[in-house]
PAVO-713131 format. One record per residue (C-alpha): y, z, x; residue in one letter. Coordinates in steps of 0.02 Angstrom, whole numbers. Layout:
// PAVO-713131
<site yy="Y" zz="Z" xx="X" pavex="A"/>
...
***
This chain:
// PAVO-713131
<site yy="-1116" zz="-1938" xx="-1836" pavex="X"/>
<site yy="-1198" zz="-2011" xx="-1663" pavex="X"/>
<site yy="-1287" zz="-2161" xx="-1688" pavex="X"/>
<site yy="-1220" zz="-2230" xx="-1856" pavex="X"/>
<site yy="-1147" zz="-2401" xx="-1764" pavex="X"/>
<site yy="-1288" zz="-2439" xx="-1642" pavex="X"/>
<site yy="-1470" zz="-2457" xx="-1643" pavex="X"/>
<site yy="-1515" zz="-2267" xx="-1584" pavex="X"/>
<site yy="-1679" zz="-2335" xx="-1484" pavex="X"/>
<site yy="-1551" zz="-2440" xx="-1351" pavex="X"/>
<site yy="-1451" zz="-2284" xx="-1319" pavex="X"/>
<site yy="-1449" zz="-2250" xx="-1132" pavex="X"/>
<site yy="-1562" zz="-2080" xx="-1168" pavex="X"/>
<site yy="-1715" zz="-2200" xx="-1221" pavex="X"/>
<site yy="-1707" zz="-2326" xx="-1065" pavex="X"/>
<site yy="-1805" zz="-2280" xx="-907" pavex="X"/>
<site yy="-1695" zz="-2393" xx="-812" pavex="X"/>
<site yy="-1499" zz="-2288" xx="-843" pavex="X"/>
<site yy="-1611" zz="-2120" xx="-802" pavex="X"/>
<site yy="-1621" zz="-2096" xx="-952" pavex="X"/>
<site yy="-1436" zz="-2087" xx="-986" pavex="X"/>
<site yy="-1424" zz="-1935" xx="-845" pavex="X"/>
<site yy="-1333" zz="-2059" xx="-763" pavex="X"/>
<site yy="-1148" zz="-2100" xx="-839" pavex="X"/>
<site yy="-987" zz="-2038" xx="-814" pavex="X"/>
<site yy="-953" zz="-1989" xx="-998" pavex="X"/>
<site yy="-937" zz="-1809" xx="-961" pavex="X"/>
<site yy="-877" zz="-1687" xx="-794" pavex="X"/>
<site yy="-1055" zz="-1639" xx="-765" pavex="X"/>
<site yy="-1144" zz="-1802" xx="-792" pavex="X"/>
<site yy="-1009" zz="-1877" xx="-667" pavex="X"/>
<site yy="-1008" zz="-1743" xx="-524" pavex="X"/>
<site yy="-1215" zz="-1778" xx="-523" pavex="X"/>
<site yy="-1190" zz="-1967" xx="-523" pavex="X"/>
<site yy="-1060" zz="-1955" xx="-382" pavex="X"/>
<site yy="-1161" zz="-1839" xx="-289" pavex="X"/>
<site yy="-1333" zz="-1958" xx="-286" pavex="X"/>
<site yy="-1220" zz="-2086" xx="-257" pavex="X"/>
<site yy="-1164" zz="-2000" xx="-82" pavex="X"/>
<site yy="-1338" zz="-1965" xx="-49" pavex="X"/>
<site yy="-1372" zz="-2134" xx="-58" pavex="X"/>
<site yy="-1525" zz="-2114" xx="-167" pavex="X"/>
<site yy="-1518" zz="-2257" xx="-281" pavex="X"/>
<site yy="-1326" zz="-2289" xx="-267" pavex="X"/>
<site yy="-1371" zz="-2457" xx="-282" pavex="X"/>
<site yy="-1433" zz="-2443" xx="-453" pavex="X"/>
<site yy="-1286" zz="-2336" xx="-502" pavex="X"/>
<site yy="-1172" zz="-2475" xx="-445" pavex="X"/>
<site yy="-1279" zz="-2582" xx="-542" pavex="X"/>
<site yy="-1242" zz="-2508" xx="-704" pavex="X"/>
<site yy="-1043" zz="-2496" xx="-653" pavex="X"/>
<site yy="-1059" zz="-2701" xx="-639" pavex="X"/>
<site yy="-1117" zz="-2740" xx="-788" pavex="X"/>
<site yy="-1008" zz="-2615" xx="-893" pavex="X"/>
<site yy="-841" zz="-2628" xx="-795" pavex="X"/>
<site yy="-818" zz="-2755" xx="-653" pavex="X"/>
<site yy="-896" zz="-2830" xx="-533" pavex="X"/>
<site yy="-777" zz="-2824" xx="-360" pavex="X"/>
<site yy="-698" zz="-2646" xx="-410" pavex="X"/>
<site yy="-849" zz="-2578" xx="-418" pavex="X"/>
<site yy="-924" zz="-2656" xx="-262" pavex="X"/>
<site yy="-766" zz="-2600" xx="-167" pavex="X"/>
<site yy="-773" zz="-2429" xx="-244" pavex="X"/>
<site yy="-967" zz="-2392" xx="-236" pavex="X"/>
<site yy="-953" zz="-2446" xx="-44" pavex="X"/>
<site yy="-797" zz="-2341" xx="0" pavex="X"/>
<site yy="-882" zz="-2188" xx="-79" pavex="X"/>
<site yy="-1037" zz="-2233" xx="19" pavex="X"/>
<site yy="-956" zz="-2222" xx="193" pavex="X"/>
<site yy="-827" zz="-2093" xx="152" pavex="X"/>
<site yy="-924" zz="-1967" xx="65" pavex="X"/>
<site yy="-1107" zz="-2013" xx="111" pavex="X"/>
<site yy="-1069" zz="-2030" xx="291" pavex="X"/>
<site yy="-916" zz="-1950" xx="347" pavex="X"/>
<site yy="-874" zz="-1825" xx="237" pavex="X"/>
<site yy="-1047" zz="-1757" xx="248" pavex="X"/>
<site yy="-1070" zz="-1780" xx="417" pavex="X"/>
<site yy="-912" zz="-1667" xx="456" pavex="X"/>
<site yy="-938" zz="-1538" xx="349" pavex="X"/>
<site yy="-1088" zz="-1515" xx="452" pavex="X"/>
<site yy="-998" zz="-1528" xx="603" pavex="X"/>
<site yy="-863" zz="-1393" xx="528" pavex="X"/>
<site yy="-1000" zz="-1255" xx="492" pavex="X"/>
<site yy="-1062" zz="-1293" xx="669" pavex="X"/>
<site yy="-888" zz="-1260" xx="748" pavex="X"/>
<site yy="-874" zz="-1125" xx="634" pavex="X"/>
<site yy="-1037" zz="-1046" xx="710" pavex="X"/>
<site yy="-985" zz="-1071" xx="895" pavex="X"/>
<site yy="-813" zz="-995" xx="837" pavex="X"/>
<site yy="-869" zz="-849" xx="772" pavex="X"/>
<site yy="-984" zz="-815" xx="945" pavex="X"/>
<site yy="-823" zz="-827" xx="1048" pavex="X"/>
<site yy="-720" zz="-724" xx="959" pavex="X"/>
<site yy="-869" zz="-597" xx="965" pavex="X"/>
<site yy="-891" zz="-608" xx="1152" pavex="X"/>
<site yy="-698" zz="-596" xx="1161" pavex="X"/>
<site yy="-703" zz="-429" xx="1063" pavex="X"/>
<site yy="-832" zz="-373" xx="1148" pavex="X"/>
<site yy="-755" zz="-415" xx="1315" pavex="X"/>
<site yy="-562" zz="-323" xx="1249" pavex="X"/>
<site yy="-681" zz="-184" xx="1219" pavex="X"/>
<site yy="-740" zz="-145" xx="1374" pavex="X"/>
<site yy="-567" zz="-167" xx="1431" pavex="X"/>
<site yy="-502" zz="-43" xx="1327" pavex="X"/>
<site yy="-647" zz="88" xx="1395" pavex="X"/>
<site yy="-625" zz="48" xx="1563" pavex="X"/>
<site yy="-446" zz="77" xx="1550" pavex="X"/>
<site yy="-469" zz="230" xx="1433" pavex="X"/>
<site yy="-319" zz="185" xx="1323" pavex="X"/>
<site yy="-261" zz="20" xx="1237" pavex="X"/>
<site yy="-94" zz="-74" xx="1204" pavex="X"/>
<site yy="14" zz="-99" xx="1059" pavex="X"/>
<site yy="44" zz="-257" xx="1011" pavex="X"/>
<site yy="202" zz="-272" xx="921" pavex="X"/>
<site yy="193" zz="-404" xx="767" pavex="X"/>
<site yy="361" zz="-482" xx="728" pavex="X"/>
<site yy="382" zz="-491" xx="537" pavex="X"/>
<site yy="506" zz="-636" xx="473" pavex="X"/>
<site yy="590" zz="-603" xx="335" pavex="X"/>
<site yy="664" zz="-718" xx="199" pavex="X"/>
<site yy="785" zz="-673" xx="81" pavex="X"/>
<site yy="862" zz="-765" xx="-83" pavex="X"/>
<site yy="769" zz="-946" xx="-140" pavex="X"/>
<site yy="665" zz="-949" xx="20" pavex="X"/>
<site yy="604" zz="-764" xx="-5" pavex="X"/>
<site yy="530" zz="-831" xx="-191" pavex="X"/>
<site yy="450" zz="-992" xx="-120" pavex="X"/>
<site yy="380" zz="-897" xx="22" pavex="X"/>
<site yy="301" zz="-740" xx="-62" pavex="X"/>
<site yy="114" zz="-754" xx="-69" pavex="X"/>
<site yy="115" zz="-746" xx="-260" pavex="X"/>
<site yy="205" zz="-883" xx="-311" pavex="X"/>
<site yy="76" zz="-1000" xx="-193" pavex="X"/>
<site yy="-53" zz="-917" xx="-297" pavex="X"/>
<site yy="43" zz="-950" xx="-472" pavex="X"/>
<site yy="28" zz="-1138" xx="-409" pavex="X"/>
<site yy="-142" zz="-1126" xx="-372" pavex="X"/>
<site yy="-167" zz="-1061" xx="-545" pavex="X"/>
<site yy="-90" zz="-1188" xx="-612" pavex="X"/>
<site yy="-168" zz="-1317" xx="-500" pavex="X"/>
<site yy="-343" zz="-1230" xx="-555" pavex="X"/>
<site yy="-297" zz="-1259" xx="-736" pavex="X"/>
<site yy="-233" zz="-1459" xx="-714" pavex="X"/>
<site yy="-419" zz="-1505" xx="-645" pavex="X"/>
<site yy="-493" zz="-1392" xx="-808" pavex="X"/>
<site yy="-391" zz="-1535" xx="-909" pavex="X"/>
<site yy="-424" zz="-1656" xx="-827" pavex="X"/>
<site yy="-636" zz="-1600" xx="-818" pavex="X"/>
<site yy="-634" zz="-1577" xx="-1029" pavex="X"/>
<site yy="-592" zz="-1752" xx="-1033" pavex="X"/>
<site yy="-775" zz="-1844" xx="-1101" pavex="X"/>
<site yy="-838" zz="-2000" xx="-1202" pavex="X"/>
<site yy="-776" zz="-1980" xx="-1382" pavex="X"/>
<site yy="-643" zz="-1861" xx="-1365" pavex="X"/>
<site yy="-533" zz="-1948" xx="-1453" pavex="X"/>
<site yy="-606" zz="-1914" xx="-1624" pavex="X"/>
<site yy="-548" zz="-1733" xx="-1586" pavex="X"/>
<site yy="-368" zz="-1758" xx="-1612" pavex="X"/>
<site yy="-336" zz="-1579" xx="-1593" pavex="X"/>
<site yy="-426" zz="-1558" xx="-1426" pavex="X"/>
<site yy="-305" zz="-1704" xx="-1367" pavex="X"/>
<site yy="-147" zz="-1623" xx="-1429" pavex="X"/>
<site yy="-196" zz="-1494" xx="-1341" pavex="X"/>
<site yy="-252" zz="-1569" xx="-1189" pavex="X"/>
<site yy="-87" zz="-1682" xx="-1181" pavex="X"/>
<site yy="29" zz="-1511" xx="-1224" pavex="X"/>
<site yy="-42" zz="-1412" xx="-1087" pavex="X"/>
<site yy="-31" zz="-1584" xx="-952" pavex="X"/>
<site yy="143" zz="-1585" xx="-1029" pavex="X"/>
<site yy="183" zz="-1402" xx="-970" pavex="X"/>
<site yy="102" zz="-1431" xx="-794" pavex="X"/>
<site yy="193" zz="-1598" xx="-759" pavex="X"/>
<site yy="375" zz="-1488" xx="-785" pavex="X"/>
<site yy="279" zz="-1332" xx="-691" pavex="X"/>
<site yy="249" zz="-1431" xx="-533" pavex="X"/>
<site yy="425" zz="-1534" xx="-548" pavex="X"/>
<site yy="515" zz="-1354" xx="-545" pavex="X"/>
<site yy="409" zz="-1308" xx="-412" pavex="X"/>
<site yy="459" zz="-1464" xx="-280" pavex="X"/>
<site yy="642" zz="-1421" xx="-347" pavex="X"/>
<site yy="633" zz="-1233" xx="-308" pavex="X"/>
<site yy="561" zz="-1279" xx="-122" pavex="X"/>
<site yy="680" zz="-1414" xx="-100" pavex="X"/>
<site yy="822" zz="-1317" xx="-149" pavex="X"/>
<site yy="759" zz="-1145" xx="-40" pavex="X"/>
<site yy="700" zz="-1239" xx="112" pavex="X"/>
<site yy="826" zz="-1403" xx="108" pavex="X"/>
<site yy="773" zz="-1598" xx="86" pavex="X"/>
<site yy="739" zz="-1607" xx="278" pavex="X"/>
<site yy="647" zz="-1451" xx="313" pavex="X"/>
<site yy="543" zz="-1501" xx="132" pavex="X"/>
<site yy="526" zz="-1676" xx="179" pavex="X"/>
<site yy="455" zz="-1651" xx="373" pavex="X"/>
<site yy="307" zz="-1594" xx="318" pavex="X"/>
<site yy="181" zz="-1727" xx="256" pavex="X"/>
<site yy="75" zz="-1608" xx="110" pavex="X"/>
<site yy="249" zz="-1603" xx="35" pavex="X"/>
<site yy="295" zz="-1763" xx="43" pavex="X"/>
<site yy="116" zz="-1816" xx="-54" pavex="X"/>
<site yy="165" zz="-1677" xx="-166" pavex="X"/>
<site yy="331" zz="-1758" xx="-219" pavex="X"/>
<site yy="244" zz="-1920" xx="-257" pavex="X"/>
<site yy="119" zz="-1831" xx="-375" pavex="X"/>
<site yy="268" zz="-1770" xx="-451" pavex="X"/>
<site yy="376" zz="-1934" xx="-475" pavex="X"/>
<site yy="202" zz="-2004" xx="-528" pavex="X"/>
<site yy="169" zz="-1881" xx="-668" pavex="X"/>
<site yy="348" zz="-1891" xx="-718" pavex="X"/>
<site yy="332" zz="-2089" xx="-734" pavex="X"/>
<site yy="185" zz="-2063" xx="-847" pavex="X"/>
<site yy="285" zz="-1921" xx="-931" pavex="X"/>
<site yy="424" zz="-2023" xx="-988" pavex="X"/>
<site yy="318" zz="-2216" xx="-1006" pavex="X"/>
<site yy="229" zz="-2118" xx="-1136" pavex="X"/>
<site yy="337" zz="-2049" xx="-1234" pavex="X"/>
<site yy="435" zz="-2217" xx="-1234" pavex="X"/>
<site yy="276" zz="-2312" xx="-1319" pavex="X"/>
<site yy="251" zz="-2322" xx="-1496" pavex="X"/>
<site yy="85" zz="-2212" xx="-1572" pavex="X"/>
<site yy="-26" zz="-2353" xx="-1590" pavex="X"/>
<site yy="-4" zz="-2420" xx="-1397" pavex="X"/>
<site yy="14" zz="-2268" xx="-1314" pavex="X"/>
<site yy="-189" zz="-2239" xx="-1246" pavex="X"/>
<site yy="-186" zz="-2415" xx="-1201" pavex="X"/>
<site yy="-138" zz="-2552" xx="-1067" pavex="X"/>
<site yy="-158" zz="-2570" xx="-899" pavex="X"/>
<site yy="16" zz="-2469" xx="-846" pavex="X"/>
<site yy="-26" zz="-2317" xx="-955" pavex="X"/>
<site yy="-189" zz="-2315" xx="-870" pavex="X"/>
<site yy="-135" zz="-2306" xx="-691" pavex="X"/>
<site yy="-4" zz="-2181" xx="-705" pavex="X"/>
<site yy="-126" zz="-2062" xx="-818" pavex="X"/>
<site yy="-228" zz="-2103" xx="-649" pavex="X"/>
<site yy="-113" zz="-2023" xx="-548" pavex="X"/>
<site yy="-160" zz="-1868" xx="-626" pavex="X"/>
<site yy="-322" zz="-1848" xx="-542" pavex="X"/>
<site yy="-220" zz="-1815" xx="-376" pavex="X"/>
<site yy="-143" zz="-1673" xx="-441" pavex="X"/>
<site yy="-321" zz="-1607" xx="-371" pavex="X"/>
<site yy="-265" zz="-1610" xx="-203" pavex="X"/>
<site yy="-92" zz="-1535" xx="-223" pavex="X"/>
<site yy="-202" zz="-1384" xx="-197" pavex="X"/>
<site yy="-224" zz="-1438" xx="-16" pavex="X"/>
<site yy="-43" zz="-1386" xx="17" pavex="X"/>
<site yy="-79" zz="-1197" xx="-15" pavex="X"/>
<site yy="-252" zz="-1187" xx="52" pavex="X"/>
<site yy="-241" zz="-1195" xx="217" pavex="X"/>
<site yy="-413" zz="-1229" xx="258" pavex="X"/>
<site yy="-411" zz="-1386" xx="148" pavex="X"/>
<site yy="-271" zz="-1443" xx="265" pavex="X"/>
<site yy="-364" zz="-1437" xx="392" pavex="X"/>
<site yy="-534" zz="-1534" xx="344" pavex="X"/>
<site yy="-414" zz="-1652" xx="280" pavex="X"/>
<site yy="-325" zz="-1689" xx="423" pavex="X"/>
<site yy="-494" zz="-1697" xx="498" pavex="X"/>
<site yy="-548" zz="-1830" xx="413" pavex="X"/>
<site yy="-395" zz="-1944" xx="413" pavex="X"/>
<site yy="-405" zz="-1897" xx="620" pavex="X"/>
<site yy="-611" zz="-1956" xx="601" pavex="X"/>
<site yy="-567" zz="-2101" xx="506" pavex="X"/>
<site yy="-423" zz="-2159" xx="605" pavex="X"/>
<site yy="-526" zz="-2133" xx="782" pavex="X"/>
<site yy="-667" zz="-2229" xx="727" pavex="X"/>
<site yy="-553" zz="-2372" xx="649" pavex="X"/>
<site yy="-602" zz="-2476" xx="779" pavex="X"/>
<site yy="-795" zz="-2452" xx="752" pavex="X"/>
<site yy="-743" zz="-2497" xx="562" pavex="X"/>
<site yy="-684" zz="-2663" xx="609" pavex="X"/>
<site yy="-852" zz="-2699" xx="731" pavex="X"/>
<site yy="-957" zz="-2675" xx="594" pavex="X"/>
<site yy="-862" zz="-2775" xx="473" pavex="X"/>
<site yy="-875" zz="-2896" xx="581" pavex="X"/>
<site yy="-1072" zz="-2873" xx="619" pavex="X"/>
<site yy="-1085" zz="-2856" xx="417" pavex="X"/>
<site yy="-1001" zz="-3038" xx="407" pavex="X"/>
<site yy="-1108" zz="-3118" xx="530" pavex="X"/>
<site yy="-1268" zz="-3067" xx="482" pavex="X"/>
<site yy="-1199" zz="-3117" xx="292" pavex="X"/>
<site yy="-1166" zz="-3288" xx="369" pavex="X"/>
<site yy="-1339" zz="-3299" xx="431" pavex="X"/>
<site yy="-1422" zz="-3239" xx="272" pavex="X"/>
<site yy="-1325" zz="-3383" xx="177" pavex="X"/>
<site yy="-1363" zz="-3490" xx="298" pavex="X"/>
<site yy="-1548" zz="-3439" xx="290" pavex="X"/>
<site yy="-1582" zz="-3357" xx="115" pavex="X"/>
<site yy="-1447" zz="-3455" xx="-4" pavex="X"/>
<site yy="-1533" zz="-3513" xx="-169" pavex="X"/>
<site yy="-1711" zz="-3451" xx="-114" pavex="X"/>
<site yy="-1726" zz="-3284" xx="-196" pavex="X"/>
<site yy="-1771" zz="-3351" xx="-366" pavex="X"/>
<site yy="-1962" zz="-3288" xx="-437" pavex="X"/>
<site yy="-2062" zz="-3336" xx="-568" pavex="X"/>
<site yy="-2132" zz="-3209" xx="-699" pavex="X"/>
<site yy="-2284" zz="-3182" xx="-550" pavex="X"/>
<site yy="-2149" zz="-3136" xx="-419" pavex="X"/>
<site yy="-2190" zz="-3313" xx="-349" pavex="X"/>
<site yy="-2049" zz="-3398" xx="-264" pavex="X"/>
<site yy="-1989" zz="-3551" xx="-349" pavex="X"/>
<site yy="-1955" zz="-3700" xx="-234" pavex="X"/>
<site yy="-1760" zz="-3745" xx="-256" pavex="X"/>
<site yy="-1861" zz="-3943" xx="-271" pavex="X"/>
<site yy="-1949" zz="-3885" xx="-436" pavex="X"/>
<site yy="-1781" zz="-3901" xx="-495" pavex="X"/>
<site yy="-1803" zz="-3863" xx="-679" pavex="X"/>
<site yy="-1909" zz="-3720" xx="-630" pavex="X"/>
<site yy="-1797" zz="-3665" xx="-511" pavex="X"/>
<site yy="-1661" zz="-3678" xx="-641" pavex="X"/>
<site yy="-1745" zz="-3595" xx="-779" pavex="X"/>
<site yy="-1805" zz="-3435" xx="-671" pavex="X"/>
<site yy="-1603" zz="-3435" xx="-566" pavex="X"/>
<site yy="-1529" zz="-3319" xx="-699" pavex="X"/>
<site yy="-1677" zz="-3178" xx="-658" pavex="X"/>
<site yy="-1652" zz="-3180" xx="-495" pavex="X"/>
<site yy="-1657" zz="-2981" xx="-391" pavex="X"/>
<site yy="-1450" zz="-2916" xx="-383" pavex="X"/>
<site yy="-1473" zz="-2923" xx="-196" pavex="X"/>
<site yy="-1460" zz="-3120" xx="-126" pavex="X"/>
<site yy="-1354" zz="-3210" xx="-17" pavex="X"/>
<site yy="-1311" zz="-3347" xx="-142" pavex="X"/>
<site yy="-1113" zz="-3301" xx="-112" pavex="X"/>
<site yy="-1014" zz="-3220" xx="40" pavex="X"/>
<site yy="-969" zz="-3053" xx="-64" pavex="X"/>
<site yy="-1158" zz="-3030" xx="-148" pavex="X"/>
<site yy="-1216" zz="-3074" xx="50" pavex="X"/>
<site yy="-1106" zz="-2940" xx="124" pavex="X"/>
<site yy="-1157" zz="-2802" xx="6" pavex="X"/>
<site yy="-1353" zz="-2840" xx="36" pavex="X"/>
<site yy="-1331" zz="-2826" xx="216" pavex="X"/>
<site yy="-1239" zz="-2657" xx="176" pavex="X"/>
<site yy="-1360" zz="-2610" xx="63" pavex="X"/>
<site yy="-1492" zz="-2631" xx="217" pavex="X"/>
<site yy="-1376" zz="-2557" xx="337" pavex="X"/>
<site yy="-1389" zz="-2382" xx="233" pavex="X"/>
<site yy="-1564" zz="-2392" xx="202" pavex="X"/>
<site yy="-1588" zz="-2410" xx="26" pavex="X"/>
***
């Protein structure tokens, strides 16, 4: 029964300030909204607020920020730029068409072009058949259904997690027979040159890791510590294994890691601007943004004024280097 341990008027669904518990990541749906006004950059700041004070202070910072510039910036920005490209694409092959089309009437009679066929016979002919990419993708669908039922108190339905942990079970040896199957059809080099597969077999060793560190623990230890917790993280990547058979995935991801490795440069300049203007904020701004209960500043002089009113002071100051740098960032996106 909800509410039987806690005060049911200080849930998060009675406070204004955590939206009115809209905002969490206890569930799929609650977290795909968060992450998506997060990238939006409408109130991240808030959101990474609330990730502070119920997690950590640094890992949030670094992840709030990363998803900030990565999917509130670039990702966005080239999808946009895709769908443009897509648009200009789709007029040139129509003038092209157009253009082979008067060809073809002005010659009265038009060419056939012969299409070499490849064909693959034993292992290789499995591996490279069109339904066994979609059998992975099925399976690939069905990992991120797992891994979305996952939500705040699900482990008070022990049979949902049986479940749950059976079917990752069956996945984990699905995808391990899969890299086998390619590696013995296509050989370790020909497997190995190609970079998807290569992320693909470290999924794999990953979820095998997990696989066998959690059958080794005893019952009572095996949903905790730090080591079960990383590898079980490892799952989430599974996600993109799906990259390797959808071809247009590839290529927005290779896209991106082209984007982000072209404007690395650009990266490091504002870093840099980010630290200076930090600098001159602490320099400026250290130990001043303290208020009284009239928004008044308090004088750092007024000592046990300014001491009393110090703990109350806004989240965004420059009283250290790392608080400093993510208020300048915070300016920088406009929030």
């Amino acid at each position: 029964v909800p509410y039987v341990s806690i005060d049911r008027m200080v849930d998060g669904e009675f406070i204004g300030g955590l939206n009115y518990g809209y905002t969490s990541y206890d569930n799929i749906f609650r977290a795909f909204v968060t992450t998506f006004q997060a990238c939006s950059m409408e109130g991240w700041t808030d959101i990474m607020y609330q990730t502070m004070d119920a997690w950590s202070v640094v890992p949030a910072v670094l992840i709030f920020v990363l998803l900030v510039l990565l999917g509130g910036n670039i990702v966005l920005n080239l999808v946009l730029a895709v769908v443009s490209s897509s648009l200009d694409k789709l007029d040139e092959e129509e003038e092209e068409e157009e253009e082979e089309e008067e060809e073809v009437n002005s010659e009265g009679k038009g060419e056939e072009k012969e299409e070499e066929v490849e064909v693959y016979t034993g292992l290789k002919a499995i591996v490279k058949n069109p339904r066994f990419g979609q059998a992975i993708m099925i399976c690939i669908l069905l990992n991120t259904v797992v891994l979305a039922a996952d939500h705040d108190g699900i482990e008070d339905n022990k049979d949902l997690v049986a479940m749950l942990d059976m079917i990752n079970e069956i996945l984990t040896f699905i995808f391990l027979g899969e890299m086998l199957l390619c590696i013995a059809a296509l050989g370790a080099k020909e497997y190995f040159s190609e970079a998807f597969n290569c992320f693909d077999a470290t999924i794999v060793v990953f979820s095998m890791f997990d696989f066998i560190y959690s059958k080794t623990l005893p019952a009572d230890e095996e949903s905790s510590g730090g080591a079960v917790s990383a590898l079980r993280g490892a799952r989430l990547l599974r996600v993109l294994k799906m990259a390797k058979e959808w071809e247009t995935m590839q290529t927005l991801l290779k896209l991106i890691a082209k984007t982000v490795l072209e404007i690395g440069n650009f990266g490091i300049l504002l870093l840099l601007f980010i630290f200076i203007y930090s600098l001159c904020g602490i320099q400026f701004f250290s130990n001043r943004m303290v208020f009284d209960d009239m928004d008044a500043p308090v004088d750092i002089k007024d000592y046990a004024r300014w001491i009393e009113y110090y703990p109350d002071r806004p989240r965004s100051h420059f009283d250290s280097i790392l608080w400093a740098m993510v208020t300048v960032f915070q300016i920088l996106t406009g929030e």
